[in-house]
Residue, then its C-alpha position, 0 to 999 in steps of 0.5 A: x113282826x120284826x126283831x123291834x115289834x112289841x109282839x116278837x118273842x122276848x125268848x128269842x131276842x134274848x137267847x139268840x141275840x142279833x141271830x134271832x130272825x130279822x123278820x118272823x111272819x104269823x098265821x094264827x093265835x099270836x097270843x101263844x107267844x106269851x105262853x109258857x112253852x116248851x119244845x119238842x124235836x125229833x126224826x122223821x123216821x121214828x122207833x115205836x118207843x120214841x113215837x110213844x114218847x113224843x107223844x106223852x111230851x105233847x099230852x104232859x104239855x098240854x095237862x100242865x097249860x104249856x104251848x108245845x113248840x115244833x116244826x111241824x114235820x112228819x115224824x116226831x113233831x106231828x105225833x106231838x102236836x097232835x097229841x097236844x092238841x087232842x088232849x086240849x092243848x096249844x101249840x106253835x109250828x115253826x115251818x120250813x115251808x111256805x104260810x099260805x099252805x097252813x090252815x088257821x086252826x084253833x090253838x096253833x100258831x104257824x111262824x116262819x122266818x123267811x117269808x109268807x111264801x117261800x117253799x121248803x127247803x133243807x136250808x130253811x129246815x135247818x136254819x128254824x131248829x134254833x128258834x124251836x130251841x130258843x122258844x122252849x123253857x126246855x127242849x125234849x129230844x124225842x129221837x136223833x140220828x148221831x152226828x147227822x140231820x136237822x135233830x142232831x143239828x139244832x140239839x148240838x148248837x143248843x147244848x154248845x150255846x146254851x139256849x134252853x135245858x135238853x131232855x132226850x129220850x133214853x133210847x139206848x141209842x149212840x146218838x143219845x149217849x153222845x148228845x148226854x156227854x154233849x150236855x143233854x139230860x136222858x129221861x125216860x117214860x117214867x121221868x115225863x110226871x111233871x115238868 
């Protein structure tokens, strides 16, 4: 698809104008575009109670209909989309890496902004963290490092440009202080009752 095709993200145009991806290649159910969506990011390395969080995130989304947005890393994002998906419900998996490796499942859809084939890299990582942002009525920041990765990263360019509300874990983490000064909300267990 590209920036002009009817079935590109309106979300993304809108948000992030001329920022958006020239070009965005699929694999899978293109019809999750046009669902209510919000999205989930987080680290690779996860605490046991952020685990546990990324997780109801996905299940939430999928009780209340919503396609669940992420990039398809270990850590976070998988514990979401998995718990999404076994409770029934959709997602969308922005990847860094190349389209051919994704296996076409029901109820996921697979996007990449380079091409079909290129491989990972940290770059491509980083550059797809503004379409996960983007896509999500709302982003739900499951874990960060302070001041470093591709979570801190994409969650400071949202707060800093506005594209989407920020909801991250009360962790008692730094980095989640810092991100609630930057502008994000911190939401515990017990706030994940309706979105």
């Amino acid at each position: 698809m590209t920036r002009v095709s009817k079935a590109y993200p309106l979300l993304l145009r809108q948000r992030l104008g001329l920022d958006s991806p020239g070009i965005l290649w699929a694999k899978g159910d293109l019809s999750l575009l046009n669902t209510l969506s919000i999205s989930l990011v987080g680290s690779r390395e996860l605490r046991p109670d952020n685990h546990a969080f990324a997780r109801a995130v996905g299940v939430l989304a999928a009780e209340q209909g919503m396609t669940l947005v992420s990039g398809n890393a270990r850590g976070a994002d998988r514990a979401a989309q998995e718990a999404c998906l076994n409770a029934g419900g959709k997602v969308i998996c922005i990847v860094a890496d190349a389209l051919w490796k994704h296996h076409v499942r029901d109820n996921v859809l697979f996007l990449a902004e380079e091409d079909y084939d290129s491989p990972f890299t940290a770059q491509r990582a980083l550059s797809r963290n503004r379409c996960i942002h983007a896509l999500g009525q709302m982003v739900f920041v499951a874990q960060s490092g302070l001041e470093k990765g591709g979570t801190w990263d994409g969650t400071a360019k949202n707060l800093r440009f506005g594209w989407s509300p920020v909801l991250c874990f009360r962790d008692g983490s730094e980095a989640s202080r810092e991100l609630e000064q930057m502008g994000a909300y911190l939401i515990g267990m017990d706030d994940l009752k309706d979105f």
